[in-house]
N, C-alpha and C positions, 0 to 999 in steps of 0.2 A: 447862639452858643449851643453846644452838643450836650448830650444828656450827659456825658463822662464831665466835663466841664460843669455845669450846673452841681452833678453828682460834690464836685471837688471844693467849689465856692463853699455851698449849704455847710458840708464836714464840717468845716473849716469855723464856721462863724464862732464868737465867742458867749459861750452862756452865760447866762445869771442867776441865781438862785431865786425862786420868783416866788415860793409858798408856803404860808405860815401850814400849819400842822392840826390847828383848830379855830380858823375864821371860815366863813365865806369869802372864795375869791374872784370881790368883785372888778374885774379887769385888772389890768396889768400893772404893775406899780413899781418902780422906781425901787432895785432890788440889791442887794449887794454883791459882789464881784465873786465869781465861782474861787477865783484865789485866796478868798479870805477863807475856804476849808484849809489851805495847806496847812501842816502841823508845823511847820520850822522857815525859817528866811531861805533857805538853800533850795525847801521845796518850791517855795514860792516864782524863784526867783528862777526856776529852771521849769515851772508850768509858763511862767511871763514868755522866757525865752522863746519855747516851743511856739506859742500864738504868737511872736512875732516873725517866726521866719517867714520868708516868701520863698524861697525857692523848694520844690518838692522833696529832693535828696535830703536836704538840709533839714527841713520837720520830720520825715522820716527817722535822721538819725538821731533827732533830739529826742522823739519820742520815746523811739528804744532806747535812750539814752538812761532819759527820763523812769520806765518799768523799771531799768534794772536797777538805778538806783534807790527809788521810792517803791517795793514791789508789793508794800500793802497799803500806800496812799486813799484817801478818800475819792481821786483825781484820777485813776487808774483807767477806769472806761473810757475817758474823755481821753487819757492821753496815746490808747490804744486805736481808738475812732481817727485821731489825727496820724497815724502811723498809715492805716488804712485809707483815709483819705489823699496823703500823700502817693501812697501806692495806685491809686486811679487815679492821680494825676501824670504817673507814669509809667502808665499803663501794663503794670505789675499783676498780672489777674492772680496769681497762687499766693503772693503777701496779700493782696487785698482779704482774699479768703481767709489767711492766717489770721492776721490783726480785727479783721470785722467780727471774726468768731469768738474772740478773746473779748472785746469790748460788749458783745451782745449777750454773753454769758452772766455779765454783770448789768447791763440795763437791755434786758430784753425790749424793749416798746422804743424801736429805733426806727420810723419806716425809712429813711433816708440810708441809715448801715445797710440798713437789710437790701434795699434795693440795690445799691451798690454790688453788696454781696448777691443776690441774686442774679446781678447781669456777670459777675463773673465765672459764678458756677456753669450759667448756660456756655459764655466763651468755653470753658474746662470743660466740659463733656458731662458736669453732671448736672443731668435735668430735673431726676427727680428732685434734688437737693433745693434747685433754683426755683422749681414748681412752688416748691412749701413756703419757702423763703417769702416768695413775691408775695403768697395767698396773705402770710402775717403780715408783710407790708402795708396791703391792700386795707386791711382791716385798721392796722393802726392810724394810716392816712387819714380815716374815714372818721377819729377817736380822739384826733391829738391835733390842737392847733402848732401853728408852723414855729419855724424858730423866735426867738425873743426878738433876734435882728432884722425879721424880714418885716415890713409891712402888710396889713392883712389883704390889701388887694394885689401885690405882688405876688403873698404864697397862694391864693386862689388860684392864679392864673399858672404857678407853676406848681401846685399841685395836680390840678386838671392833666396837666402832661406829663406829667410822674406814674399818675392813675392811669392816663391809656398806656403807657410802656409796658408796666409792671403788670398788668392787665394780660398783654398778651404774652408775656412769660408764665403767669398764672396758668393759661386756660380758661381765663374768664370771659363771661363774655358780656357787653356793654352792663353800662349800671344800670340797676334795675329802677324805674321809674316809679315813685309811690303811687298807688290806685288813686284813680280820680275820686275826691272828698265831694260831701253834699258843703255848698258853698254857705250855707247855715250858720249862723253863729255857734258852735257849743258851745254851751252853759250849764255851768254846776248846778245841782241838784242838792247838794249837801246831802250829809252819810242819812240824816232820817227817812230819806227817800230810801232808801235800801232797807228798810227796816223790816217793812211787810214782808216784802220777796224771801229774805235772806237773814229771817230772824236767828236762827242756829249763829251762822257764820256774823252777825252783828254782834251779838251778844259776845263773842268771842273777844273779837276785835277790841269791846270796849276794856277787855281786860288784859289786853297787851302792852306793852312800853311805849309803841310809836302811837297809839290813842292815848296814853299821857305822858306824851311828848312835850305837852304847857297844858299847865290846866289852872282855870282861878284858884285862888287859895280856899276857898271855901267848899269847892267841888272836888281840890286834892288830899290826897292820904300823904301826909308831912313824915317825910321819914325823922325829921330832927322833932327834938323837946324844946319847945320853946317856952315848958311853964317854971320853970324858974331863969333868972337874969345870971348869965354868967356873962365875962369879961377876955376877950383873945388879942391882946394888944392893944391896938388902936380901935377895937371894936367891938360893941358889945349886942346883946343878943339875949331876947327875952316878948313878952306878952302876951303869954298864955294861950288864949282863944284868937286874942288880936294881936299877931305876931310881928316882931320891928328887930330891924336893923340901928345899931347907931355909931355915927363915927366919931371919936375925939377930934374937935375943932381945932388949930392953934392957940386958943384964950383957954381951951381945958374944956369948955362944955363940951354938948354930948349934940350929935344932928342926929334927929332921926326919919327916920323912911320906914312906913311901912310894909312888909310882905303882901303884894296882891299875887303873885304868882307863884308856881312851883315849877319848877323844868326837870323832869325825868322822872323816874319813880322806881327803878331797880336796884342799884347800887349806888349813884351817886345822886343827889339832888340836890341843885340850883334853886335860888331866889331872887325875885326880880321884884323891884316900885316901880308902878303905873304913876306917869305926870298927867296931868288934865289935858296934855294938848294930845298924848294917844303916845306916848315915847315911854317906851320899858325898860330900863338901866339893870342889868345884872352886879350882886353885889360879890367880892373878889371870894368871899369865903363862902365854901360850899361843905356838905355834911356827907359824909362817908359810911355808908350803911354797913362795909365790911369789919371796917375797921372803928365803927360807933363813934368817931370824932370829926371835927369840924377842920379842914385841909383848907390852906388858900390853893387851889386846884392851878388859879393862871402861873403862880409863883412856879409851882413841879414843874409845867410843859412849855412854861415859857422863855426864852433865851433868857440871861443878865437883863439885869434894867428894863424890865418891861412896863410900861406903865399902869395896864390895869392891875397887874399885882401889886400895888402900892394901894392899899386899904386908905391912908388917908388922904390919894385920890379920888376918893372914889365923887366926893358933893361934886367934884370938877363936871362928871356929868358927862365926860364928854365922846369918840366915835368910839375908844375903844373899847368901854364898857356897853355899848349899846343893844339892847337886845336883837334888834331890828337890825342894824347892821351884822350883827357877828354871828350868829344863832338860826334866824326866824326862816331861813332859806328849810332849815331840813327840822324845826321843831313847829311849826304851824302851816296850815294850807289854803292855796290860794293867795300867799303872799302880794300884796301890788301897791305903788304909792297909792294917795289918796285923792291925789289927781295927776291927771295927764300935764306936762311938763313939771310937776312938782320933784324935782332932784334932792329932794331931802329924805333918806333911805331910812334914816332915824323915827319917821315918823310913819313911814309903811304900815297899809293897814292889813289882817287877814279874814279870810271868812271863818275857820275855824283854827281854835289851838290846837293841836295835835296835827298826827298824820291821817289825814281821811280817810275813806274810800275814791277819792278820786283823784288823788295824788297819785295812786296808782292804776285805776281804773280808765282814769279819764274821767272829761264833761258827761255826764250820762242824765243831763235834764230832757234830752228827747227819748232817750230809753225807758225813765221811769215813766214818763208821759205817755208809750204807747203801750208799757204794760198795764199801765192803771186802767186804759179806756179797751183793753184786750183786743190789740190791732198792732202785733210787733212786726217789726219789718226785717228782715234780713240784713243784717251789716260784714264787709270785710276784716279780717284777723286784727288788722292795723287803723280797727277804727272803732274808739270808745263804744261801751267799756267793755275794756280789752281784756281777752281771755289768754290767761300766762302760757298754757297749754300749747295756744293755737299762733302765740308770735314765735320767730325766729328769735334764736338764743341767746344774739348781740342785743337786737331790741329792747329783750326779756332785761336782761342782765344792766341796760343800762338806765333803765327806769327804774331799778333800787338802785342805780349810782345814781341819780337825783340828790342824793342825799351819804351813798355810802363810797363814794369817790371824794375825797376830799381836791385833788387836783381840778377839779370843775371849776371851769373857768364861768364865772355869772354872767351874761347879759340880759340885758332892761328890754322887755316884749315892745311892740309898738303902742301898747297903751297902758306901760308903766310895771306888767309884769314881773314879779321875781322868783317864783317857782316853776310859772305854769304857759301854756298858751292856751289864749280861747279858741284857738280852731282846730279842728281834726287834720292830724292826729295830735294828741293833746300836748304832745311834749316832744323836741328835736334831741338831735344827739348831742348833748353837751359835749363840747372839745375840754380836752385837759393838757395842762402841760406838759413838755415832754419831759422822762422820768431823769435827765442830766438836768434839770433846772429843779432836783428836789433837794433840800437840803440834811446835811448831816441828820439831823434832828428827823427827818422822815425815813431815811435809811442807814441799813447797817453796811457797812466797807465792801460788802459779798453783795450787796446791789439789793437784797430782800425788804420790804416795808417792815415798820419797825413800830410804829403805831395803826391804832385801830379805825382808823377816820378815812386810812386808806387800805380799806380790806378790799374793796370794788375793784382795785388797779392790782391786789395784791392776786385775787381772784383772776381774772383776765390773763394773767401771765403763763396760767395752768394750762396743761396740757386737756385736762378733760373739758376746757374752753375751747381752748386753740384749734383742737384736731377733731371734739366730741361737738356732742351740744350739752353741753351743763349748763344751766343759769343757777342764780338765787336759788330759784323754787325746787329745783331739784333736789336740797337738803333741805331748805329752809319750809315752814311752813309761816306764813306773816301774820296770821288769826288761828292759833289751834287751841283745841278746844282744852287746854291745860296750861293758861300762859302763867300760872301764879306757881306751876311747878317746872317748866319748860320755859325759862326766862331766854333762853336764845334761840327760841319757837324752832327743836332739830324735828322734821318729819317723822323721825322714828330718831324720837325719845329715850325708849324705852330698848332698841337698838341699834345704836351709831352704825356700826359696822355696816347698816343692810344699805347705807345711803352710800356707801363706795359698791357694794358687793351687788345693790340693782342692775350697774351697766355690767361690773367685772366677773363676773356668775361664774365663770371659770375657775375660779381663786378661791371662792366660797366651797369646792370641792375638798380643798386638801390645803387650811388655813397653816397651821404650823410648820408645814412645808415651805410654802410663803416669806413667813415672818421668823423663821429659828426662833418661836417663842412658844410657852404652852399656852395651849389655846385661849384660855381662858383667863393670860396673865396681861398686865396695863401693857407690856412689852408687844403684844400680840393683835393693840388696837390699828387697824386702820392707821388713826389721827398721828399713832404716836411717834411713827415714822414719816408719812409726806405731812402732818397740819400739825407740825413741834410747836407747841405755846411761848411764843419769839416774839408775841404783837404788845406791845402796853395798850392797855386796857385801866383808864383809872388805877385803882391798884390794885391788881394783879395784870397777870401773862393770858394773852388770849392765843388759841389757833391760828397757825398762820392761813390764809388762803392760799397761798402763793403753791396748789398740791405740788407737791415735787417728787419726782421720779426715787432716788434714794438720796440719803445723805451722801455731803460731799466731803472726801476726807482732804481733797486741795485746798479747798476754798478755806476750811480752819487751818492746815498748817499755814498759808499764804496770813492770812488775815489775824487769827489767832480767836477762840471761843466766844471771846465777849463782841467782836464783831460781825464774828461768822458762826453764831450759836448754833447747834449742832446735835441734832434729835438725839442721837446714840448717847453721845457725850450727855446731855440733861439728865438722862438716867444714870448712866455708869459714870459718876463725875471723878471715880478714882483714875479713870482712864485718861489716854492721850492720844494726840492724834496719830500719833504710828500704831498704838494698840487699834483705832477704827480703820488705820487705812488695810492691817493686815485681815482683818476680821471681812470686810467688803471685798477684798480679791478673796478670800475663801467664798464667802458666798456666791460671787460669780465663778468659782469652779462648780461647784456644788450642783450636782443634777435640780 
């Protein structure tokens, strides 16, 4: 079969909605039909048509059929990809390029459109275009497991021949081979070995959010009052020093479960009872430091009928409340059953609660060991413990998606692992799903992430990823030495601005030229134009990662404010989208 062919099939398959919004996603599970986003029977019933046709012409013109009549649909990328697709089956290179551009504007993280699109551009003469194209492909390939409907040793094998294609439209040249590892077992050292070396930078740490990420109850600072008993429907809440849970039974009494843990410690905090056998159950109501009251948190983020949001669920006990299943991947470290073949996730044990030092560092039990005896040995960038500096960008960036990618797909190490590997280099690329397999619920109709679980994918989409090297570290600091004032650890704290303005130094010349704002007004921030506060965050609005170039004044008339919220608009809300669209062609006259 020819790459244009392969190209035509893949398009073509049919998605699933495959990702909750706040679990870990342990493998692939049995998901509902991307149809059930449509808003109405007519839309539905004209998404159904389109995925059934067979002939190319004929989904072509369903598709545009389809835009014109649905033209702010949830469905819209997908039904723009099958226009496009269609078009490489007919070998249309100028619609291909039309429809692939259209759909990619709304789920950037497509390597299959894109490659598509980049073999046509090259057909069309334009290289540079095809160059870029392929490089994003390349990367997403490398980032994204295959479609829902391929089997995983079928897209190996045809992604292997995707990557040389797109490869040599790139200018790339062969993949580069990880440096040969000492065949050693690495082994954790746990954070106390860090202590001597890196006292400053420890002491830090321990007073950041991802070091009490879980902590026992007696070692945590409880943001809730638990010394008097109040009452929240089915459940009450009370014991002073020795703090309990209790749930109305059906007879009327009261179950109770003690408090052995705490989960978070900024804004919102969690509670979880420890059972004898090593299994942590999260209880549905959690306590809201912003807003000083107790929220059932699953109830706000979770679909209808959820069941861990049903409080007098909860004695049920059972996977969905689990700490260990739902949680323990990104708030404790070193995650792993308790033995090898034991498939009970429920009972997974960890080295430490919180986020370590070597959840990010890596195994560094040979490192402390050849500082202590003062006989260090020279190690590789990509080989524990890893210096953020000295890795490449992707790497950087996707060892905080360990935990800040919510689309991360889990799998089980070969010796029961869930966060981590014991060999260098400590951790792989987790794949994530592709971004048409995300559901309403993760995004907004203009394709943008829309919760904060997935700031890592929202990040990745940005151009000073894409085209720069930005990671994480480049704004973020993960230990700075002011975390109880700096609760979202910015580098420079004390001025945001300089964390765009380090690469952009040009623009820090002649700011209000820039931003039509004065200088020194909320209008004039950096953030407040490409990182508009669009992400749910508990409750409040957090920064989008997603930086973007300027507001888009199509994508709200298309879509409308509440799905394509819209930096300008957040502030000037008397406004409309013709008042932004006139305002952004002034500015691009404007010397």
């Amino acid at each position: 079969m020819t790459l244009r062919c392969v190209l035509a099939v893949l398009l073509t398959l049919t998605p699933a909605v495959a990702q909750d919004i706040d679990s870990a996603n342990f493998g692939r599970k049995a998901a509902p039909s991307l149809t059930d986003n449509a808003e109405s029977k007519s839309e539905r019933d004209a998404f159904r048509a389109l995925f059934s046709a067979k002939q190319p012409q004929q989904k072509k013109s369903l598709a545009l059929d389809f835009a014109t009549r649905f033209p702010a649909s949830w469905l819209l990328a997908t039904a723009w990809q099958m226009a496009a697709a269609a078009c490489v089956d007919l070998e249309d290179n100028a619609c291909v390029m039309e429809y692939a551009r259209q759909s990619i504007e709304l789920r950037p993280e497509n390597p299959l459109l894109l490659i598509a699109l980049a073999r046509a551009e090259l057909i069309g003469g334009q290289a540079a275009r095809a160059k870029s194209d392929a490089r994003d492909a390349l990367l997403w390939l490398s980032v994204l497991a295959g479609p829902s409907g391929v089997p995983p040793a079928a897209w190996d094998k045809t992604r292997r021949s995707l990557e040389e294609y797109t490869r040599r439209i790139a200018g790339a040249g062969p993949p580069q081979l990880p440096p040969a590892q000492d065949q050693r077992k690495a082994d954790f050292a746990g954070s106390e070995s860090c202590r001597s070396c890196h006292q400053a930078v420890f002491e830090s740490w321990q007073q950041t959010g991802m070091a009490k990420m879980l902590r026992p109850r007696q070692e945590a600072s409880l943001l809730a009052d638990f010394a008097r008993t109040i009452e929240i429907g089915e459940a009450r809440i009370g014991g002073a020093s020795q703090p309990w849970f209790e749930i109305r039974t059906p007879d009327k009494s009261w179950k109770r479960y003690s408090v052995d843990y705490a989960i978070g410690s900024k804004w919102q905090q969690a509670y979880a009872t420890s059972l004898p056998d090593g299994r942590l159950f999260v209880f549905p109501l959690q306590f809201n430091a912003l807003s000083k009251k107790w929220l059932n948190y699953w109830q706000i983020i979770d679909p209808p009928g959820s069941e861990r949001a049903r409080v007098s669920h909860f004695p049920d006990l059972s996977e969905t409340t689990s700490y260990q299943r739902n949680c323990a991947v990104c708030h404790t470290s070193q995650l792993h059953l308790r033995q090898q073949g034991d498939a009970t996730m429920e009972r997974a044990a960890f080295r430490e609660p919180g986020v370590n030092c070597e959840m990010c560092h890596g195994a560094s039990a040979r490192h402390a060991a050849e500082m202590k005896s003062g006989k260090p040995s020279p190690h590789a960038a990509a080989e524990p413990p890893f210096r953020f500096a000295s890795l490449d960008h992707v790497d950087a960036t996707l060892i905080c998606g360990q935990c800040h990618r919510q689309s991360a797909l889990r799998n089980l190490g070969p010796s029961g692992e869930m966060n981590f590997t014991p060999d260098s280099p400590f951790f792989a690329r987790l794949l994530s799903d592709m971004a048409a397999e995300l559901s309403p619920r993760a995004v907004y109709k203009d394709g943008r992430l829309r919760e904060t679980t997935f700031i890592g994918e929202a990040f990745m989409r940005s151009a000073c990823f894409l085209r720069g090297q930005a990671q994480c570290a480049s704004c973020h600091n993960p230990h700075p030495a002011n975390a109880q004032s700096n609760p979202v650890s910015l580098k420079f704290s004390q001025d945001p601005d300089r964390m765009c303005l380090q690469c952009h130094q040009k623009l820090a010349e002649s700011i209000p030229l820039h931003t039509r704002h004065a200088q020194q007004s909320a209008g004039s921030r950096c953030t407040a134009c490409h990182m508009p506060p669009i992400m749910n965050a508990l409750s409040f609005r957090a920064a989008s990662h997603q930086i973007s170039d300027i507001p888009s004044a199509g994508l709200v008339a298309r879509f409308g404010a509440e799905q394509s919220p819209n930096a300008c608009l957040l502030c000037h809300r008397d406004k409309a989208a013709n008042w932004l669209k006139e305002q952004l062609a002034q500015y691009r006259r404007e010397p």
